[in-house]
TIDO-931139 format. One line per 3 residues: number of its first residue (from 1); their letters; for each residue y, x, z of N, C-alpha, C, O. Coordinates in steps of 0.05 Angstrom, whole numbers. Layout:
residues N
NUM = A = Y/X/Z/Y/X/Z/Y/X/Z/Y/X/Z  ...
END
This chain:
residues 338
1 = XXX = 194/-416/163/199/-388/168/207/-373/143/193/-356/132  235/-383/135/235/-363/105/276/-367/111/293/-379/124  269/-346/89/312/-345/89/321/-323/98/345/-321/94
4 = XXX = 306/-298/113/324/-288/124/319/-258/122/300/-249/109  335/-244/132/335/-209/123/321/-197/137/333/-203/158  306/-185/142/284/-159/156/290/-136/166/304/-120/154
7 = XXX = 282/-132/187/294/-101/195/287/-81/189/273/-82/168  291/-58/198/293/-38/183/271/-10/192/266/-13/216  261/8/185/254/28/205/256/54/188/270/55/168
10 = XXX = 243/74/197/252/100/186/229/108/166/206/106/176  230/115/141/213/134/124/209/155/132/226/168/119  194/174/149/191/199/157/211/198/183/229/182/189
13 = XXX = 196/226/198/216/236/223/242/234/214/255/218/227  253/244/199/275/251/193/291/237/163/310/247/150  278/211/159/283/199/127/306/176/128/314/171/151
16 = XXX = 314/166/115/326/135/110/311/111/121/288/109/127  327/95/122/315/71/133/314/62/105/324/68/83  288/33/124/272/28/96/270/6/105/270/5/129
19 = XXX = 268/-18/92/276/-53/101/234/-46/123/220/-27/114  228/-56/138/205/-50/151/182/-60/130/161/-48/129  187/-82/115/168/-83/101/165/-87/71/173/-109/63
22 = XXX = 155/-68/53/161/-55/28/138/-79/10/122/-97/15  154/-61/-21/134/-94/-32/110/-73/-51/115/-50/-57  87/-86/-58/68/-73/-73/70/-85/-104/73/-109/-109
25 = XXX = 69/-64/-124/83/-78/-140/63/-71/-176/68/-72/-200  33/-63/-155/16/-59/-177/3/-86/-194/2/-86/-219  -6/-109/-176/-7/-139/-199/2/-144/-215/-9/-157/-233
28 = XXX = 35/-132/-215/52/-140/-245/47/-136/-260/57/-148/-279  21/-112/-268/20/-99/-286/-5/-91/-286/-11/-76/-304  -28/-99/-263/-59/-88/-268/-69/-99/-246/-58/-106/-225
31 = XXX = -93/-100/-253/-113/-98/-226/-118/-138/-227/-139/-150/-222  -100/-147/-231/-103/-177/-219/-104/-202/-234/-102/-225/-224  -106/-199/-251/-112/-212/-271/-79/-216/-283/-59/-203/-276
34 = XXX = -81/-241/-306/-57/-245/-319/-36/-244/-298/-41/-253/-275  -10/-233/-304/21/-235/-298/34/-246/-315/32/-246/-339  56/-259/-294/83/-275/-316/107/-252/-305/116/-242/-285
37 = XXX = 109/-251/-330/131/-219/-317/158/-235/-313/173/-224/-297  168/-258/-322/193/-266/-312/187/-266/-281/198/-250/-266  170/-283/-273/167/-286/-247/162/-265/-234/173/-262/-212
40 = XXX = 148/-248/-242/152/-217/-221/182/-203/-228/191/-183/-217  189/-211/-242/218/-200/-239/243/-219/-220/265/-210/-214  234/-239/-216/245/-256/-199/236/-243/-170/253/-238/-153
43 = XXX = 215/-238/-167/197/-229/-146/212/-210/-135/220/-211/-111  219/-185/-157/231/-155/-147/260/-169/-136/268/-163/-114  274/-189/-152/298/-189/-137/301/-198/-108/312/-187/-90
46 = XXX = 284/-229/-110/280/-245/-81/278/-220/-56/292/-219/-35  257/-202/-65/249/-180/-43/273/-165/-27/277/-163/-3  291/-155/-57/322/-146/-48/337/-166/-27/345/-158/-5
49 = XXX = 339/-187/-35/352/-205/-20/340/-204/9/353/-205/29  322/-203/8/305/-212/39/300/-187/59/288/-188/81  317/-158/44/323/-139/49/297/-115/44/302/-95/57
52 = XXX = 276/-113/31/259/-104/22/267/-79/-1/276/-83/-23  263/-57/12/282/-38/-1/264/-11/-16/271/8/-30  234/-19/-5/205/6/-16/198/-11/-37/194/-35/-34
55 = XXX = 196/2/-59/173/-22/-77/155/3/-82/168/24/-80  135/6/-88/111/14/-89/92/22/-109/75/5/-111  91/41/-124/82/41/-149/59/62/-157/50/75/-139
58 = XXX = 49/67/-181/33/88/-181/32/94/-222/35/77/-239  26/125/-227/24/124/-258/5/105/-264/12/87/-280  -20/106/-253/-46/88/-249/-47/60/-259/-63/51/-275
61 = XXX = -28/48/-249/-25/18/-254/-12/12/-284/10/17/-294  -43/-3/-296/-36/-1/-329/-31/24/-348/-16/28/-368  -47/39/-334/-32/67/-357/-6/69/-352/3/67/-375
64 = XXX = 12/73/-336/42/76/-328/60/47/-340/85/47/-339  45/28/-350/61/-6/-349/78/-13/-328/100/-25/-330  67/-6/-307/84/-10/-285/107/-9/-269/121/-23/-254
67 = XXX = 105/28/-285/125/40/-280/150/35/-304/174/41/-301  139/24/-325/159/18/-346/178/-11/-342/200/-17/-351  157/-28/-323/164/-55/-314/188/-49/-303/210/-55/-311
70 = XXX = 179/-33/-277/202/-31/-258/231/-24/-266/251/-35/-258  229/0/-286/252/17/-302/281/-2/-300/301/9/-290  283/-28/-311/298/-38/-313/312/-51/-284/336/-55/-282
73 = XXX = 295/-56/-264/297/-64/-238/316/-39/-227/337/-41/-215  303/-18/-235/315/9/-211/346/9/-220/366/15/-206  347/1/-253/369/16/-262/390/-1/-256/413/7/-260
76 = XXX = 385/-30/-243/401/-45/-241/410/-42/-212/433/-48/-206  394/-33/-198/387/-31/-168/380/-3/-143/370/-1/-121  394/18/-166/380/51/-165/402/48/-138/385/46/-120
79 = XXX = 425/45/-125/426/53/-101/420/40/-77/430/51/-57  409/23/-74/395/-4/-65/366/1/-49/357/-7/-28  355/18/-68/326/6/-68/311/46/-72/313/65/-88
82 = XXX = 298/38/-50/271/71/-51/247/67/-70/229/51/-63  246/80/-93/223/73/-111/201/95/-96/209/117/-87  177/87/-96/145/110/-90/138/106/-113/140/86/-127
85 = XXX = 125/134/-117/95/132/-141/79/152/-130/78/167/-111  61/144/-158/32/169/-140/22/178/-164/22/165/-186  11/204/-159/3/222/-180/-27/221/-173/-33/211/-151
88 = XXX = -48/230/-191/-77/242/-184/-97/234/-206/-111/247/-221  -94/195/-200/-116/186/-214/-100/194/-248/-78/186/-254  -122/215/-269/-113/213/-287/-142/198/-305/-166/197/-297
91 = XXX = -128/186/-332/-138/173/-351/-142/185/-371/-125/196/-385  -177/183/-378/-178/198/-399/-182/187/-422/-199/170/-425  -163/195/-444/-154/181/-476/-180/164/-487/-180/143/-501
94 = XXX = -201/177/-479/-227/161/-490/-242/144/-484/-262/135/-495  -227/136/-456/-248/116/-440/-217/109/-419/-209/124/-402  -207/90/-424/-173/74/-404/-193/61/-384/-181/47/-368
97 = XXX = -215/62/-381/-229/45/-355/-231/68/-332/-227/65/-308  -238/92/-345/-244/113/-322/-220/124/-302/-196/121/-307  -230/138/-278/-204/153/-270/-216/170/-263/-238/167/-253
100 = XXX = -201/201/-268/-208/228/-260/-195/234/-238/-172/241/-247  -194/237/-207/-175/248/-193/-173/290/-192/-186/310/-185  -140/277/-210/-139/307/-204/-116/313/-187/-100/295/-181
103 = XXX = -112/346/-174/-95/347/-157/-83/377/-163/-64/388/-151  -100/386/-187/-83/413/-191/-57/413/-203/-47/394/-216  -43/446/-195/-13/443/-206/-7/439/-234/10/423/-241
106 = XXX = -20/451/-248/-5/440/-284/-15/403/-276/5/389/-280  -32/390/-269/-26/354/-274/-6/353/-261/11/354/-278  6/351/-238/16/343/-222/52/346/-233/71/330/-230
109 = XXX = 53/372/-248/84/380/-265/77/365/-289/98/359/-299  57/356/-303/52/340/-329/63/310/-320/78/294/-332  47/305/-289/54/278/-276/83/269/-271/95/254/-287
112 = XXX = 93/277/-254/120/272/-248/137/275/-269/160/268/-261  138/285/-294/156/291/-312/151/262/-324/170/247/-325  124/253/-333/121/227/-344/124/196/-326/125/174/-336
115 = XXX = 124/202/-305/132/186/-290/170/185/-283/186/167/-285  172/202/-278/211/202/-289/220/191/-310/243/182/-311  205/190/-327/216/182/-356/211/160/-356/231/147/-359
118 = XXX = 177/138/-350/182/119/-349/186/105/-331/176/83/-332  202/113/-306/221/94/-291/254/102/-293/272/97/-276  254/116/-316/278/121/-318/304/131/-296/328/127/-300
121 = XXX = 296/144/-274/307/151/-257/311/189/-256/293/201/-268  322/200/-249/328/221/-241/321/247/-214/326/271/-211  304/221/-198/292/232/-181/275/213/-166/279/189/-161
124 = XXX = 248/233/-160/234/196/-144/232/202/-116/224/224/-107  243/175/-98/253/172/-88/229/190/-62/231/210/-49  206/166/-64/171/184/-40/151/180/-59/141/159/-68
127 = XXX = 146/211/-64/119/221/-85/96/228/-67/94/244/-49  74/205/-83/48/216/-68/29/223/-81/29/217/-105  10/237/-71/-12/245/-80/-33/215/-70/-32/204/-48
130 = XXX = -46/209/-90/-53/179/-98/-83/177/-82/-91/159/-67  -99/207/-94/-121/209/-86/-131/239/-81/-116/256/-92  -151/249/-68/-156/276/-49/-172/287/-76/-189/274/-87
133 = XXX = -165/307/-82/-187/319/-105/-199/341/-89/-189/363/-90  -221/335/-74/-237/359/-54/-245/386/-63/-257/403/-50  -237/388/-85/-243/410/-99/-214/435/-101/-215/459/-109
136 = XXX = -189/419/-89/-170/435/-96/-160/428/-71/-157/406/-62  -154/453/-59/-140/454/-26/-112/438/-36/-97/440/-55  -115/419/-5/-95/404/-7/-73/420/8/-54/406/13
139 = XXX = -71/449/19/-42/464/11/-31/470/-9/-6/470/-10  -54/477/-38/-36/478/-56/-21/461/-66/3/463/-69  -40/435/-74/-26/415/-77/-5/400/-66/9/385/-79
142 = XXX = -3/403/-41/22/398/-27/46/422/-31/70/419/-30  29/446/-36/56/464/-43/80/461/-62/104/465/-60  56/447/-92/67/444/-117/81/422/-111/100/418/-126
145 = XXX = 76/401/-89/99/384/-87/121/390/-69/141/377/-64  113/412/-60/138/413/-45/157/437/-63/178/448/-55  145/440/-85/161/453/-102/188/433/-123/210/440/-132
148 = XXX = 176/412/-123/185/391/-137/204/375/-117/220/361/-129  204/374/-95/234/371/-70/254/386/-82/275/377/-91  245/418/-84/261/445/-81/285/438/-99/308/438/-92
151 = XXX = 272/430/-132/271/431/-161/298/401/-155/318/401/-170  296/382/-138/309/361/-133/294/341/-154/309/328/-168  267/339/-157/261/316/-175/245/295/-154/237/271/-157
154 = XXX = 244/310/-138/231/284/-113/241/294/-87/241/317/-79  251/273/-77/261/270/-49/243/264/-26/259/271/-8  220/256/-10/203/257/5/179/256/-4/174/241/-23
157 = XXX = 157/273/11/126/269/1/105/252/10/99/259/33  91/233/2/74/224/13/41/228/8/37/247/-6  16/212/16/-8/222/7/-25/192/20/-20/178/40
160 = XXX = -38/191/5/-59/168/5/-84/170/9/-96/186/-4  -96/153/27/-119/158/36/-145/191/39/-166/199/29  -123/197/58/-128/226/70/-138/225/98/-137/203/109
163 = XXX = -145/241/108/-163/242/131/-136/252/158/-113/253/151  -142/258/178/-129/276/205/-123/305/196/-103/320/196  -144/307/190/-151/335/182/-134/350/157/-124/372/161
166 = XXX = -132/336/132/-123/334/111/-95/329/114/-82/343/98  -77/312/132/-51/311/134/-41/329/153/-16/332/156  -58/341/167/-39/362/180/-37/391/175/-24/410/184
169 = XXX = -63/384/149/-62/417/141/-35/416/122/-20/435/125  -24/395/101/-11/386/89/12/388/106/29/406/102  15/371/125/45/373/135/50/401/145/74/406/142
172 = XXX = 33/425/157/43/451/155/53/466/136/68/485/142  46/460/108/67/463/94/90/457/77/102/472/61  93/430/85/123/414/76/118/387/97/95/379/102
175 = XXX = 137/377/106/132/356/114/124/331/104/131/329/80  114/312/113/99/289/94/118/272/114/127/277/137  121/247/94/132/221/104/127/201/107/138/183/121
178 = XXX = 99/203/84/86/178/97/54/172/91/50/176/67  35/165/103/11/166/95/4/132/83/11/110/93  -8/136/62/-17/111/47/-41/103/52/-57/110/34
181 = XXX = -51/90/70/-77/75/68/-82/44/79/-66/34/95  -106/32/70/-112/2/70/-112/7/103/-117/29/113  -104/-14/116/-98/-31/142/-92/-54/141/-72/-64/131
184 = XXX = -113/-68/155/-103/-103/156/-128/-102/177/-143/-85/183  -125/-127/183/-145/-147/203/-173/-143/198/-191/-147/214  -178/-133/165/-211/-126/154/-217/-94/153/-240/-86/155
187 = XXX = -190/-73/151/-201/-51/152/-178/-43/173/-155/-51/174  -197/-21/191/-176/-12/214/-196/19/219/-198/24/242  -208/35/204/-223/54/201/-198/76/212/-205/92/229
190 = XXX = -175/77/204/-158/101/202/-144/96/232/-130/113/241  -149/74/246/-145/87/277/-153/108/288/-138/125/299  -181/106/286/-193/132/299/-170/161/302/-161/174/321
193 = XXX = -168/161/275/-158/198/276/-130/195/255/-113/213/256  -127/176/241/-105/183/208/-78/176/233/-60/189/243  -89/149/234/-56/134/262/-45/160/281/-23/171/282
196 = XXX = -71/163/298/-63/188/315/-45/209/311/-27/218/325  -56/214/284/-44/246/275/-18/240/257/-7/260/249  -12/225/252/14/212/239/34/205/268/58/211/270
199 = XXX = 20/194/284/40/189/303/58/220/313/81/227/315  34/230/318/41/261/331/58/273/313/75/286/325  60/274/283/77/290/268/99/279/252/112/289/233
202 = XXX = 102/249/271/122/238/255/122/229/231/143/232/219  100/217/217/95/209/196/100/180/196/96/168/217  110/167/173/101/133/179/79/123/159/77/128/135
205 = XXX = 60/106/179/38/91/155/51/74/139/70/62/149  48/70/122/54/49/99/21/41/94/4/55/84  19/19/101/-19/2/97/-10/-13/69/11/-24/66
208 = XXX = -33/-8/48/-31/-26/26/-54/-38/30/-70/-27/45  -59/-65/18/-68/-86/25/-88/-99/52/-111/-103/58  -53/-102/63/-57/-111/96/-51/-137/92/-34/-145/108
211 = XXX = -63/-158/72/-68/-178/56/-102/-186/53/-112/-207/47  -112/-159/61/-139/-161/55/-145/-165/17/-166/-170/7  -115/-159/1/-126/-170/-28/-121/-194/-32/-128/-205/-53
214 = XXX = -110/-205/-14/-113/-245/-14/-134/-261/3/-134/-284/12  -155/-236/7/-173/-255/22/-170/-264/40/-187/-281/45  -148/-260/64/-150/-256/92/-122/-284/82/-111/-295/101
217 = XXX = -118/-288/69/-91/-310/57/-109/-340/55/-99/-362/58  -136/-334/49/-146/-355/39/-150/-369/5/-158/-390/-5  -141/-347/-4/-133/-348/-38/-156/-346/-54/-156/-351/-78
220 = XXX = -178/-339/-39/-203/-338/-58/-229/-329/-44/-224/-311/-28  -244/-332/-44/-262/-332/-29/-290/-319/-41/-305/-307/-26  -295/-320/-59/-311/-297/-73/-306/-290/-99/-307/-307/-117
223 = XXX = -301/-272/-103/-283/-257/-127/-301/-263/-147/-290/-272/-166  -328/-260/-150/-342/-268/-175/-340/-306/-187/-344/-314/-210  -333/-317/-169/-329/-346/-168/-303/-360/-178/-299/-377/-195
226 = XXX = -284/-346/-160/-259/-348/-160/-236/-343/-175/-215/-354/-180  -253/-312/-183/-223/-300/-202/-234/-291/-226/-258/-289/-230  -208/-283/-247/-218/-270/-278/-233/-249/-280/-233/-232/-263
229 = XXX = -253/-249/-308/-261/-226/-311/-247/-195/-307/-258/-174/-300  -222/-197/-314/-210/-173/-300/-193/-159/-286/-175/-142/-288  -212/-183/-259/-192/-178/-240/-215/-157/-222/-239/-157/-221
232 = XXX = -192/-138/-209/-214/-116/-196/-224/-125/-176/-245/-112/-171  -218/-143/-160/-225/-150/-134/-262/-159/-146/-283/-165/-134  -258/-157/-162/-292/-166/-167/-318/-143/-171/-342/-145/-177
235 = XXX = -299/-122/-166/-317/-97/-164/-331/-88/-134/-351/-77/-127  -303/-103/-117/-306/-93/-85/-332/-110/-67/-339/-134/-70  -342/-92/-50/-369/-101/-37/-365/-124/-27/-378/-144/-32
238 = XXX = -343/-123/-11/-340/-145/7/-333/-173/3/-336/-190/21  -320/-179/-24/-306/-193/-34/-328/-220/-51/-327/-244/-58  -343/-200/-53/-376/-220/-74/-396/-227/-64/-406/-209/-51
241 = XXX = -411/-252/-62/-436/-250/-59/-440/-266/-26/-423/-280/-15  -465/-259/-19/-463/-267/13/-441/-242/33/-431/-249/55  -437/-223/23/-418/-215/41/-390/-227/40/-380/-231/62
244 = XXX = -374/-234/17/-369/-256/10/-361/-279/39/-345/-281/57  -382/-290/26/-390/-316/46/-387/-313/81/-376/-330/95  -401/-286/91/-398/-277/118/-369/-273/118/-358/-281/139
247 = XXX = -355/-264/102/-329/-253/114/-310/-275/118/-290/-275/133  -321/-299/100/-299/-321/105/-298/-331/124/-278/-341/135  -328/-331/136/-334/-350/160/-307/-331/176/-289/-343/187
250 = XXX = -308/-311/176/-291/-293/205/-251/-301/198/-232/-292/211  -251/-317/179/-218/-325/174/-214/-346/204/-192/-348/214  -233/-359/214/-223/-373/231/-203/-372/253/-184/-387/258
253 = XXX = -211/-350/265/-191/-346/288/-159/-336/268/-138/-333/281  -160/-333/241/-140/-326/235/-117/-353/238/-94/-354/248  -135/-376/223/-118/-393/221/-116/-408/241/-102/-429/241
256 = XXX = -130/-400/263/-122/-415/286/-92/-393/302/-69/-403/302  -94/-385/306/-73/-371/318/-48/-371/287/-29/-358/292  -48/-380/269/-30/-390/241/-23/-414/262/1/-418/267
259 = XXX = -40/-428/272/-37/-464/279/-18/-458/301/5/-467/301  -26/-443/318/-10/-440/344/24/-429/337/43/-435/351  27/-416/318/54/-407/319/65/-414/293/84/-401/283
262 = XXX = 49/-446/276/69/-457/250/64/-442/239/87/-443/229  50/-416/224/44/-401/210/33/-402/185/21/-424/185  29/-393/164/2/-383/151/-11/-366/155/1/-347/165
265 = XXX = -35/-365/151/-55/-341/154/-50/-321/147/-57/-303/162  -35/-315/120/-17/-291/113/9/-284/136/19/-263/145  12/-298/138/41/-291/158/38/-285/180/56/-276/194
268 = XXX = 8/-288/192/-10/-282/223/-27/-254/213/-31/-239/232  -37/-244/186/-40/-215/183/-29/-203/180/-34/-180/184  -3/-213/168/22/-183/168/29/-180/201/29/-161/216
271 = XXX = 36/-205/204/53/-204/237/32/-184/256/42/-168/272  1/-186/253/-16/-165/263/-9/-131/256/-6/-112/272  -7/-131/226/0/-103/219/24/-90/224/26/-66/224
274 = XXX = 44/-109/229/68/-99/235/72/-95/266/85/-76/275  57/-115/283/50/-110/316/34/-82/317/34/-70/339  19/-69/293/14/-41/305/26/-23/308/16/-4/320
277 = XXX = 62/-23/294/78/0/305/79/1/335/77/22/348  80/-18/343/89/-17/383/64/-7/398/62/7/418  39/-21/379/6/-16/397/4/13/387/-10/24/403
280 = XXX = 10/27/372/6/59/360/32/76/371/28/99/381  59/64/370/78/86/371/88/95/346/102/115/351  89/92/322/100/99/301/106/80/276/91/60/273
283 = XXX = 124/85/261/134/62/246/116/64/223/105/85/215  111/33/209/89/18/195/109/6/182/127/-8/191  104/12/158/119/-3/137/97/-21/114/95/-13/91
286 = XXX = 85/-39/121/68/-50/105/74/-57/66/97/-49/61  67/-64/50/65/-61/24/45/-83/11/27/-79/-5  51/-104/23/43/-132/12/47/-135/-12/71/-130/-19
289 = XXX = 30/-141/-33/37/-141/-62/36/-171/-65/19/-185/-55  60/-180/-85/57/-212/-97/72/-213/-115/93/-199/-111  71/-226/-138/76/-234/-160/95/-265/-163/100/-275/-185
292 = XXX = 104/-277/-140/121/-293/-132/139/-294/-107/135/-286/-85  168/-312/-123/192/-307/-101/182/-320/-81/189/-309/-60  168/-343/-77/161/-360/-54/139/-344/-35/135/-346/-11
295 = XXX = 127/-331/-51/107/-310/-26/124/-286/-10/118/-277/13  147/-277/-30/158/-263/-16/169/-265/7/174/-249/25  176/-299/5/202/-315/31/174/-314/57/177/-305/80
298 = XXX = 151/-325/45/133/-326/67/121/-301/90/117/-303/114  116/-277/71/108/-247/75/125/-242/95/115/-238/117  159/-242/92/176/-217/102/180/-241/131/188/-237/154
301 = XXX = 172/-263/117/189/-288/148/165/-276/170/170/-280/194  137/-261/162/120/-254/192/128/-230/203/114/-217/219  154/-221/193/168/-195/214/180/-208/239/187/-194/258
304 = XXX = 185/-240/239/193/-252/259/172/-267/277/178/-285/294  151/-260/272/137/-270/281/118/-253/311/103/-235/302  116/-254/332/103/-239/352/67/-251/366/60/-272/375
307 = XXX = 57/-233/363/28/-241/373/24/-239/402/30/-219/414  12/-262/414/19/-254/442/-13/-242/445/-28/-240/426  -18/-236/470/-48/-216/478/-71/-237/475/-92/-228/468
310 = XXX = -69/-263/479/-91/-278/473/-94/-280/446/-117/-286/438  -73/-276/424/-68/-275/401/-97/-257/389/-119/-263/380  -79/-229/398/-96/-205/394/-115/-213/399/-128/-219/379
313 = XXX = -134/-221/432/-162/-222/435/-182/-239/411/-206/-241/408  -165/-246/402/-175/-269/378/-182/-255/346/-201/-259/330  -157/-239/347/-152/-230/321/-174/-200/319/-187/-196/298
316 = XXX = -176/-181/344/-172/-156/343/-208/-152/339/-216/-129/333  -225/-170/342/-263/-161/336/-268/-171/303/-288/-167/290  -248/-183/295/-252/-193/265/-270/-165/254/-294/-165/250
319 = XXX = -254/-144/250/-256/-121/240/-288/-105/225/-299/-96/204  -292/-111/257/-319/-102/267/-341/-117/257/-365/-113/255  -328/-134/253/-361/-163/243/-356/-165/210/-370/-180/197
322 = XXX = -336/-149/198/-334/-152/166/-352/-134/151/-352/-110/151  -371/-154/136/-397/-142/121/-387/-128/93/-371/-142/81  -394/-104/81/-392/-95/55/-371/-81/58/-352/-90/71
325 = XXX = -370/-51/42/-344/-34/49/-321/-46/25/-319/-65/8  -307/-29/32/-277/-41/12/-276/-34/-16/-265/-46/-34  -297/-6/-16/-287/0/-48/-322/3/-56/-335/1/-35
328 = XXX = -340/6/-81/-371/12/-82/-364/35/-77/-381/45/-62  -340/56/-84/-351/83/-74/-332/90/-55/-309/83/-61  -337/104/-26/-320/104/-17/-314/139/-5/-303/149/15
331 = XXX = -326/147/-25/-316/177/-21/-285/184/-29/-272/198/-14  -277/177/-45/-247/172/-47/-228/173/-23/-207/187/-21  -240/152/0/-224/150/21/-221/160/45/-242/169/53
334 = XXX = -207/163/57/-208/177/88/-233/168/102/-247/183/116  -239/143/97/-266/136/115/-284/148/104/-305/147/117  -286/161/83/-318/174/67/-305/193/69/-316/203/49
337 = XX = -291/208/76/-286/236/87/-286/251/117/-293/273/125  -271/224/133/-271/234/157/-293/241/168/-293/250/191
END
C-alpha cells in the first residue's frame, strides 16, 4: 500500500484544498529524541510527492529550529505547499525547559514577526494560537489575529486545543479554519462538544498525534524503557509504567483488523481518524509526524484504506479502557477546560 497521491479536502468553509493528510514536522527538530536532518529532509520531499501539501509547525519546537529547518523546504516549494505555525508557548531566556503560555497582543506581533523571518516567507500560510492563556479573552486574542489577515502577514487562523465554547466565541470574530487537537484511537475527548461545534461553523479538525506518539504503531511500549533521555514522550502518564503496560495490552484489536486488510497498525489508526470526517460530517486533515520517507509511503497509503462496521466495533471501546491522561497537566487542554 504505498506509491500513490492522496486526496484532497478543504482548509476552512471557505479555504484551499489541502492534500487530506498533512505532515507533523516537530521531531525534526524536538521533542523526540536525536534527528538525521538529511533524512527529514528527504521526508518533507517524499510527503510532496505523495501529495501532502500542510506541514505543521510551531515557534515552540526547539526554540524556533524548526521553523529554520523548514525555511529552505518552503523556499524551494513556497507555491506548492501550506506552511502552519503557532504562537503562545513563550520561552523564557533563563530556563529553555519552561513554557509560559501567552496570548496577549504585544507577544503575539513580537511572535509572528519572528516566525516570518525564520521561515523565511512573506506570509504564513494558517496561524494558530498554540495554547489558551485563560487569563486573556480569547476575542482579543483572536482580534489581534485577525488583525494580522488585514495587515496580509497571515492568510487563515487557526487555534489549538480549545474548548466549544472558546471556538465559537473566537469564530464570532474572524473566522477560524481550523481547530488543532490530539485525536486518535487513545484520545477522542473532543467529540463530545470541540467536533460538534466545528462541524456547525465550518471549521476543519486537523488531530495531531492520531499516531498515539508511536504508541498505537507499536514503536515503543514504555517510554521510560524504550526511548532517550530526551525524549518527551517520557513525561506523558500514559506512556510509563503499568499504565504503560495496560495500554499495550488494548493494541490488539488494532492489529487484528491491520491482519484483516494487509495493513499496519499505523495504517489501521490513521484509516480510523480519517473515517471520522464521514462519522462527524466535516473535513479532518490529520498531521502524522515522521522523520522518514518510508513512513511517509506507509501513513498517506491508509487514506486508501476503509474500515468496515465490524472494523469499528473492534476499534471504537479502545478509547475508553486507556489508563493515564495524555499530558501530567492537563489544564492546557480542551479536556481540562471543557
Amino acid at each position: 500500500m504505498t506509491g500513490h497521491t492522496i486526496p484532497t479536502t478543504t482548509l476552512g468553509a471557505d479555504g484551499p484544498e489541502v492534500g487530506v493528510q498533512g505532515l507533523g514536522c516537530m521531531g525534526m527538530s524536538f521533542a523526540y529524541g536525536p534527528a538525521d536532518a538529511d533524512a527529514s529532509r528527504a521526508t518533507l520531499e517524499r510527503a510532496l510527492e505523495r501529495g501532502v501539501t500542510l506541514y505543521d509547525t510551531a515557534d515552540a519546537y526547539g526554540a524556533g529550529d524548526n521553523e529554520r529547518f523548514l525555511a529552505p523546504f518552503l523556499a524551494a516549494h513556497r507555491d506548492e505547499v501550506l506552511i502552519a505555525t503557532k504562537f503562545a508557548l513563550s520561552i523564557p531566556p533563563d530556563d529553555p525547559t519552561r513554557r509560559i503560555v501567552r496570548n496577549d497582543p504585544p507577544y503575539i506581533r513580537q511572535a509572528v514577526e519572528a516566525s516570518l523571518r525564520r521561515l523565511g516567507v512573506d506570509v504564513i500560510d494558517l496561524y494558530y494560537m498554540h495554547r489558551r492563556d485563560v487569563n486573556v479573552p480569547v476575542e482579543e486574542t483572536v482580534g489581534v489575529m485577525a488583525e494580522l489577515v488585514r495587515e496580509g502577514k497571515v492568510k487563515q487562523l487557526g487555534l489549538s486545543e480549545v474548548t466549544a465554547g472558546e471556538l465559537r466565541a473566537a469564530h464570532a470574530v474572524h473566522p477560524i479554519a481550523a481547530v488543532q487537537s490530539e485525536w486518535s484511537l487513545f484520545s477522542r475527548d473532543i467529540e463530545a462538544a470541540v467536533v460538534p461545534a466545528a462541524r456547525d461553523l465550518g471549521v476543519t479538525l486537523v488531530p495531531y498525534s492520531p499516531l498515539g506518539r508511536g504508541f498505537l504503531t507499536g514503536s515503543f511500549t514504555d517510554a521510560t524503557k524504550d526511548l532517550t533521555r530526551d525524549d518527551f514522550r517520557r513525561t506523558m502518564p500514559r506512556f510509563t509504567g503499568d499504565n504503560a503496560a495496560a495500554n499495550a495490552a488494548l493494541l490488539e484489536p488494532v492489529r487484528a483488523v491491520a491482519g484483516h486488510h494487509g495493513a499496519t497498525p499505523a495504517q489501521v489508526a490513521l484509516a480510523w481518524v480519517h473515517q471520522q470526517a464521514a462519522v462527524h460530517g466535516l473535513p479532518v486533515v490529520p498531521i502524522p509526524g515522521t522523520r522518514s520517507p518510508s513512513r511517509v509511503d506507509e501513513n498517506t497509503a491508509a487514506t486508501r484504506i476503509t474500515l468496515t462496521e465490524a472494523d469499528l466495533n473492534l476499534l471504537d471501546p479502545i478509547a475508553d479502557q486507556v489508563t493515564g491522561t495524555r499530558y501530567a497537566d492537563m489544564s492546557f487542554t480542551s479536556a481540562g477546560r471543557e
